[in-house]
C-alpha positions in Angstrom: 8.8 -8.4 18.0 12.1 -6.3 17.6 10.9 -2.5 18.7 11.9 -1.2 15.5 9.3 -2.8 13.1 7.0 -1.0 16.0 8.4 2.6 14.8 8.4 1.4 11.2 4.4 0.9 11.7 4.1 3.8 13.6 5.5 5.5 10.5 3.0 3.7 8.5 0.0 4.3 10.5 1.1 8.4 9.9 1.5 7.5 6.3 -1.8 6.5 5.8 -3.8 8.9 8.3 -2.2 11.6 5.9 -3.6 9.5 2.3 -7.1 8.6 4.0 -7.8 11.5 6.6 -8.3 14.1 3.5 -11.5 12.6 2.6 -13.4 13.6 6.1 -12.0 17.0 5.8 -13.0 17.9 1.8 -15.5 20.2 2.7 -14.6 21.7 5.5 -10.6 22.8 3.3 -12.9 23.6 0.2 -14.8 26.2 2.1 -11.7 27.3 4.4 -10.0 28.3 1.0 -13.3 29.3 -0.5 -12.6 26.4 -3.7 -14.7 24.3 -5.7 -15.0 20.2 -4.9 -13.5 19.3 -7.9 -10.6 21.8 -6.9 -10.3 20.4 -3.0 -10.4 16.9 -4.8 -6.8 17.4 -6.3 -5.6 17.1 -2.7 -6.8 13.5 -3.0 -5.7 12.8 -6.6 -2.5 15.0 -6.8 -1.6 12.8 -3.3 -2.3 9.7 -5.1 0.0 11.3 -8.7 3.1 12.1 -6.2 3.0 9.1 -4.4 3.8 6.9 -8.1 6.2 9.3 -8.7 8.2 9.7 -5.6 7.8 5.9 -5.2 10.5 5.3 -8.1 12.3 8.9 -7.8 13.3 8.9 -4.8 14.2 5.1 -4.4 16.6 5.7 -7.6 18.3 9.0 -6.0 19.1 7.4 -2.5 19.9 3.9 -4.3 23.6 4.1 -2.5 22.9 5.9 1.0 22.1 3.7 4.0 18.7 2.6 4.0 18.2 3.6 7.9 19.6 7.1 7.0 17.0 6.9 3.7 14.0 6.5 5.6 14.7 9.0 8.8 14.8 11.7 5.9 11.7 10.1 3.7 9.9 10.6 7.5 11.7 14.4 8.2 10.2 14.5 4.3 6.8 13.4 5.4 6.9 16.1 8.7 7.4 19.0 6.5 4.5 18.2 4.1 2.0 17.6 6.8 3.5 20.8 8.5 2.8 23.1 5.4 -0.7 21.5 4.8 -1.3 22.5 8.8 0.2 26.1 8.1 -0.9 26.4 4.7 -2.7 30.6 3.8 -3.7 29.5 0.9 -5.0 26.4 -1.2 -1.6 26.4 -3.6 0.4 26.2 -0.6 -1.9 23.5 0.9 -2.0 21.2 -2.0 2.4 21.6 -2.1 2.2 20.3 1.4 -0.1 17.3 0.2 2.9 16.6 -2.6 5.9 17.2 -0.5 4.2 14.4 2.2 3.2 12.0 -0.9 6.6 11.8 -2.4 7.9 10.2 1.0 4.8 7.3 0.8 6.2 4.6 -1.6 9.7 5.4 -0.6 9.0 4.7 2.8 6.6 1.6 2.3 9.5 -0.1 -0.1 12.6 0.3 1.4 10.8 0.0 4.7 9.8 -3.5 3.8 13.5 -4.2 3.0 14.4 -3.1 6.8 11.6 -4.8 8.3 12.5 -8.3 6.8 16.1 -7.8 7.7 14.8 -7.5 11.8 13.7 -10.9 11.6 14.9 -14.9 11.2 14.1 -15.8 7.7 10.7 -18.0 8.0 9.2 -14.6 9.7 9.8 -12.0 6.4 6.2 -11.7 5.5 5.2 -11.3 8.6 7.5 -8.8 9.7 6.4 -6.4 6.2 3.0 -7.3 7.4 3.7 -5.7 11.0 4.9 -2.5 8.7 1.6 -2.7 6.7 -0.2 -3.1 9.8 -0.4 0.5 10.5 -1.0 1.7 7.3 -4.3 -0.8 7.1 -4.9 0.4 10.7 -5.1 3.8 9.5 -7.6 3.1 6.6 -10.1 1.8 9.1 -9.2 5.1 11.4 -8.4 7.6 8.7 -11.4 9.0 7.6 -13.3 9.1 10.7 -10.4 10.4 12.7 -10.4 13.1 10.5 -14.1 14.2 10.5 -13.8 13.6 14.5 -11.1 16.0 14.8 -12.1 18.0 12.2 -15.3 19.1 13.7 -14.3 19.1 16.7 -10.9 21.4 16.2 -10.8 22.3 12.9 -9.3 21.0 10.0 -5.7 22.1 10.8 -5.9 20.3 14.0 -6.0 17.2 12.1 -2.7 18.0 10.6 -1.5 19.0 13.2 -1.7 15.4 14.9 -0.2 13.6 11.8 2.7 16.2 12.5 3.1 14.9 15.8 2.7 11.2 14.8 5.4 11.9 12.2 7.8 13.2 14.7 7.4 10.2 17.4 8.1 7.9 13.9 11.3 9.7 12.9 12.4 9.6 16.5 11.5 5.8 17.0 13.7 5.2 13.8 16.0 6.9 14.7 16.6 5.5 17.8 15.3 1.8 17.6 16.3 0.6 13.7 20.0 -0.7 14.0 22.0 1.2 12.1 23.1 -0.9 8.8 19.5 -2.6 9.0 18.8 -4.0 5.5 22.1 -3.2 3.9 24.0 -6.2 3.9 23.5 -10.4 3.7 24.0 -10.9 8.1 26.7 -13.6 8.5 25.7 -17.7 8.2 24.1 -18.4 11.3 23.0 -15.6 12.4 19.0 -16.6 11.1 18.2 -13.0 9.7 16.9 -12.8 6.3 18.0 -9.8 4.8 18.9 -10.0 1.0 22.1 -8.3 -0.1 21.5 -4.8 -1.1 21.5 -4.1 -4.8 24.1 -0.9 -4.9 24.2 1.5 -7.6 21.3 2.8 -9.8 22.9 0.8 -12.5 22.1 -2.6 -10.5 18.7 -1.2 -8.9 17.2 -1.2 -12.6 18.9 -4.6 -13.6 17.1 -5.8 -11.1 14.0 -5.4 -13.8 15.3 -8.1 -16.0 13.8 -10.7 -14.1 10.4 -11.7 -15.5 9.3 -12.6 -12.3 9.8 -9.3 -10.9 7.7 -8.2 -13.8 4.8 -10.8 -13.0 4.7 -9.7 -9.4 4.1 -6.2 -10.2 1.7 -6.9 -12.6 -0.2 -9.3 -10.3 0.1 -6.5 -7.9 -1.7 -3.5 -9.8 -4.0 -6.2 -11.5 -5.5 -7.4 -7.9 -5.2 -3.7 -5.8 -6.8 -2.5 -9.4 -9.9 -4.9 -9.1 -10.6 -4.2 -5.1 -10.3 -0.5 -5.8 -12.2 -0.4 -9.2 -14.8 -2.4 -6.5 -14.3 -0.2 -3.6 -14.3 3.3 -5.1 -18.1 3.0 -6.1 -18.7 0.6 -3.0 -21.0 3.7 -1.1 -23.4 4.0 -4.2 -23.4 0.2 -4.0 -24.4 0.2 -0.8 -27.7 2.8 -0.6 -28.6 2.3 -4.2 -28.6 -1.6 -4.2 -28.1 -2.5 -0.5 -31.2 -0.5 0.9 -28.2 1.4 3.2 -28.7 4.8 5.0 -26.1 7.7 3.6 -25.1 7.6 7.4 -24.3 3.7 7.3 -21.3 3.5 5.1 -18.9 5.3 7.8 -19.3 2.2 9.9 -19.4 -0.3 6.7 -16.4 0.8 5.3 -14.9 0.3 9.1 -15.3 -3.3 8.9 -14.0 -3.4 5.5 -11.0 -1.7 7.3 -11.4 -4.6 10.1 -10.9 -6.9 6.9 -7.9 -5.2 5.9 -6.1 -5.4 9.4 -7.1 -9.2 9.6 -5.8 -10.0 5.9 -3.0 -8.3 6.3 -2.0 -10.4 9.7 -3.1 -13.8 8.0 -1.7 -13.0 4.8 1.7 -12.3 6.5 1.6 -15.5 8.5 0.5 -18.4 5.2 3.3 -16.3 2.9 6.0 -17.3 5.5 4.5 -21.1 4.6 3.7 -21.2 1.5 4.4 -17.9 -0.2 2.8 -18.5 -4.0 0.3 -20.7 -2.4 -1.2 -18.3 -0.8 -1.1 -16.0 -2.9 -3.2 -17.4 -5.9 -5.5 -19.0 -2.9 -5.7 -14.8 -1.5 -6.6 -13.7 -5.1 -9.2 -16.5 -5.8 -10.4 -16.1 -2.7 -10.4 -11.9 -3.7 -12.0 -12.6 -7.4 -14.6 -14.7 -6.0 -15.9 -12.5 -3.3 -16.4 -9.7 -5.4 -18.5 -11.8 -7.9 -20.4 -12.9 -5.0 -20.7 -9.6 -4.0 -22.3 -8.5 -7.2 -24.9 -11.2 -6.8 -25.6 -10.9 -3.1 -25.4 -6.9 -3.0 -29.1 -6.3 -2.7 -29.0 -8.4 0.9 -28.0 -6.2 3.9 -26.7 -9.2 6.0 -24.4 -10.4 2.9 -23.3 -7.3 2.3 -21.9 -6.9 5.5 -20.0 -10.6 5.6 -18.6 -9.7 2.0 -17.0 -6.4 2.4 -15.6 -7.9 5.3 -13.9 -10.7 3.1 -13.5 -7.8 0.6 -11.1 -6.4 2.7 -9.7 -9.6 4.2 -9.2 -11.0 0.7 -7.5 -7.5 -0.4 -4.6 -7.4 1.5 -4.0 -10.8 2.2 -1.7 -10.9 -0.5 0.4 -7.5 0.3 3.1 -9.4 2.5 3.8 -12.0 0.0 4.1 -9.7 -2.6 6.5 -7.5 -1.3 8.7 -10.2 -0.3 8.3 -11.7 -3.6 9.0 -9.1 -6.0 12.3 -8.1 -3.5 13.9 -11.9 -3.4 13.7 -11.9 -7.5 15.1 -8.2 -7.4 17.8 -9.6 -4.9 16.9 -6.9 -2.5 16.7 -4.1 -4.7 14.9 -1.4 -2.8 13.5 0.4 -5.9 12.0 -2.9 -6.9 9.9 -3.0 -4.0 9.2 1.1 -4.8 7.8 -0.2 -7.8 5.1 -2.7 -6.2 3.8 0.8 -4.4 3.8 2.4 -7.7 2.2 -0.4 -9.4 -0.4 -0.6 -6.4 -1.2 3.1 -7.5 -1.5 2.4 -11.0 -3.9 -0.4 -11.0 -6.0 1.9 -8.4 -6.1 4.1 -11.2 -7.2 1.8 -13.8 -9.8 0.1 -11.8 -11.7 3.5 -10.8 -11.1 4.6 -14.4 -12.9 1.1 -15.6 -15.5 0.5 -12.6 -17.2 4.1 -13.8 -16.7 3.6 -17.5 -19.1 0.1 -16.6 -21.3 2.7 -14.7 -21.5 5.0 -17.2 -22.6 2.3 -19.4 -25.4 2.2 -18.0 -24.7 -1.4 -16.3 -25.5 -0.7 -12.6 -23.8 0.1 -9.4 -22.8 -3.6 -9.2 -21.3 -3.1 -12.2 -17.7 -2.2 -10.9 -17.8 -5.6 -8.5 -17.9 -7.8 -11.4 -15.1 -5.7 -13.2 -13.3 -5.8 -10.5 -13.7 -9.6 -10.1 -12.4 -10.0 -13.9 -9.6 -7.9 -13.3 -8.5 -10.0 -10.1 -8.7 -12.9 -12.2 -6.7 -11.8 -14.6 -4.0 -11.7 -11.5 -4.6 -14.6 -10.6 -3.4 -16.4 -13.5 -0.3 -13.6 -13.9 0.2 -15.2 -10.3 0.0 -18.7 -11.4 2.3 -18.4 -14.3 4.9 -16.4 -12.1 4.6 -19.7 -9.5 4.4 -22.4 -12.4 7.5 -20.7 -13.9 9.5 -20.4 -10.0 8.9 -23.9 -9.4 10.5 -25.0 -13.0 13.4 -22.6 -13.0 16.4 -24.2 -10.3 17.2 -20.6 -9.4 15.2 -17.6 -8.0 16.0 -15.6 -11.2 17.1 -17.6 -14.8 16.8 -14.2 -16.2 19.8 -13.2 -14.4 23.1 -14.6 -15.1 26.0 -15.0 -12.7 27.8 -11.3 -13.7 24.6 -9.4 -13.5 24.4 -11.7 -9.9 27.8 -10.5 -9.0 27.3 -6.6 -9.9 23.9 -6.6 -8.0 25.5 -7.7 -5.2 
C-alpha cells in the first residue's frame, strides 16, 4: 500500500473525529459558553451547512492548482479551524472554528479520492478511495466516544486540541509522502496507474455535469446516504423505545454499526474493482432490505444487533464505487467528485427531515427505517438505470462529444 494513501487516511480519520467528536462534547461546550442546546447544536448543523458548501466552492476555486498543493492547504485549512474551536473565548468564535474546519471536508474527501486512485494500478481504484474512506469510517466508530473520553477526562478543549495535532501529522504526511503531480495527469501507457486526465479550468470542471451518468450517480448517492441517515438519525429512540435497550447501550450499539461501516467500506472497495455497477445495486438491495427487516425485527434485541451491523455494512459498501464512478464519467473532474460529498450531505438532510416528519405522524419510531428503506430503493433503481444505460452506450460518456472530450482534457 503506497505510504501516501496512509496520510491521506490519516487526514480522513482527523476529518471525521472533528464531524463526529462534537456530539460527546454538546453539553459540556453549551455550559462552557453558558448556551442553550438548540444553540450548541448549530456546531453540529452549521458543520454539516459548510461542509455542502465548501465541498463545491472550494473545488471550483483551486480547479487549476495542483491537486497535492490543493489538499496540503484544504488540511493547513482544516488546522486552523480545529485550532480556533480549541482557543475559542466565546461561542461566536467557536462555531467560526467549526466552519472554517468544515469547508476543507468535501474538498479534501473529493479531490483526495482523485489522488488516491492515481497511487494505484487500475484494477485497485476502489480500493485505494476505500483506504481514504477508511479513516473517516474509523473515526465514526471512534468519534463520539473519543470525545466524551477525553472530554471528561481533560476538558472539552483537550479534544480539540488532539484533532489539532492529528491534522498537523496529516499535512506533514502529505506533504512529504503524495508524489508531487499525484492525480494531475493520464501516467504514460504501461505504467498500470489509473489516474484519469485532469479536467482543467472551471469551464471544463462544470462540463463535466453534462453527462447523465454523472447525474444518476449523485442522485443514487444522496438517495442511499439519505435513506441510512433518515434510518440512523432516530436509530437511539429506536432502540430503547422498541428494542427494550438501556439509555447507556446505544454507545456500544452504534459502535458496531461503526464496525459495519469499516467492514463495508473494505468489501465494498474490493467487489467495485470487479464488478463496479454490480455491486453497487447488490450494496443498495442489500442496504433497502435490511432496513425493512429492521423495521420488522426491531422489537428483538439479538436482531437488532445483527441488523445495525449490516446497516452499517450495507451503507458504505457502495462509497468506493461511487466515487470512482461519478469521477470516470466526469473524466477526472475533481469538483465532480466534490459534488458526491455534497450530494451525500443533501440526502442526509432529506432523510432526517423525512424520518421525523413519519414520526411526527404519529407512525412509530420504526417509522424512519421503512422510509429510509423506500428512499434506498428508489436508488436502487437510479442505480440500475445509470448501469442499464453504461452497458448500452459504447463510450463512458455519449453525452459528451469529442470537443467537449478534447477541452476537458
Amino acid at each position: 500500500m503506497p505510504s501516501g494513501l496512509v496520510a491521506l487516511a490519516l487526514g480522513g480519520f482527523g476529518i471525521g473525529l472533528t464531524e463526529f467528536l462534537i456530539a460527546g462534547l454538546l453539553p459540556q461546550v453549551a455550559s462552557s459558553f453558558a448556551v442553550s442546546e438548540a444553540a450548541a447544536g448549530w456546531l453540529i448543523s452549521g458543520y454539516a451547512l459548510s461542509v455542502a458548501v465548501g465541498a463545491i466552492a472550494l473545488t471550483a476555486a483551486t480547479a487549476r492548482l495542483p491537486r497535492k498543493r490543493v489538499l496540503v492547504g484544504l488540511v493547513a485549512l482544516f488546522v486552523i479551524g480545529n485550532l480556533l474551536s480549541a482557543l475559542a473565548p466565546s461561542y461566536p468564535v467557536m462555531l467560526l472554528g467549526r466552519i472554517v474546519a468544515a469547508l476543507c471536508h468535501g474538498s479534501f474527501f473529493g479531490i483526495g479520492s482523485l489522488v488516491a486512485r492515481s497511487l494505484v494500478p487500475p484494477e485497485r481504484k476502489s480500493r485505494a478511495v476505500a483506504v481514504m474512506f477508511a479513516g473517516l469510517t474509523l473515526a465514526n466508530v471512534l468519534g463520539v466516544p473519543f470525545g466524551a473520553l477525553v472530554g471528561e477526562r481533560w476538558g472539552w478543549r483537550a479534544a480539540f486540541w488532539a484533532v489539532t495535532a492529528i491534522g498537523v501529522l496529516a499535512l506533514a504526511g502529505i506533504a512529504a509522502l503524495v508524489p508531487d503531480g499525484a492525480g494531475e495527469t493520464r501516467p504514460p501507457a504501461g505504467t498500470g496507474h489509473s489516474d484519469p486526465p485532469p479536467a482543467d479550468g472551471l469551464r471544463a470542471q462544470f462540463r463535466a455535469f453534462r453527462s447523465w451518468q454523472v447525474w444518476l450517480t449523485l442522485t443514487a448517492t444522496a438517495l442511499s446516504y439519505g435513506g441510512m441517515f433518515g434510518a440512523f438519525s432516530y436509530i437511539a429512540y429506536t432502540f430503547t423505545e422498541v428494542g427494550g435497550f438501556s439509555a447507556s447501550d446505544v454507545a456500544w450499539l452504534l459502535m458496531v454499526y461503526g464496525v459495519g461501516l469499516v467492514g463495508g467500506n473494505l468489501v465494498g472497495g474490493r467487489a467495485a474493482d470487479r464488478d463496479r455497477d454490480r455491486a453497487l445495486v447488490l450494496a443498495l438491495l442489500g442496504l433497502a432490505v435490511t432496513l425493512a427487516v429492521f423495521g420488522l425485527l426491531a422489537g428483538s434485541a439479538t436482531a437488532s444487533v445483527v441488523l445495525v451491523f449490516l446497516m452499517g455494512l450495507f451503507g458504505f459498501a457502495s462509497v468506493p464505487g461511487m466515487i470512482t464512478r461519478v469521477t470516470d464519467f466526469a473524466h477526472g473532474a475533481a469538483l465532480a467528485a466534490s459534488a458526491n460529498v455534497s450530494a451525500s450531505n443533501i440526502g442526509n438532510a432529506l432523510g432526517a427531515w423525512l424520518g421525523g416528519l413519519a414520526i411526527a405522524a404519529g407512525l412509530g419510531y420504526t417509522a424512519p427505517l421503512y422510509v429510509g428503506a423506500g428512499i434506498v430503493l428508489i436508488s436502487v433503481i437510479v442505480m440500475a438505470v445509470a448501469a442499464r444505460q453504461a452497458q448500452t452506450n459504447r463510450s463512458p460518456d455519449e453525452s459528451l462529444d469529442e470537443g467537449d472530450i478534447g477541452e476537458i482534457r
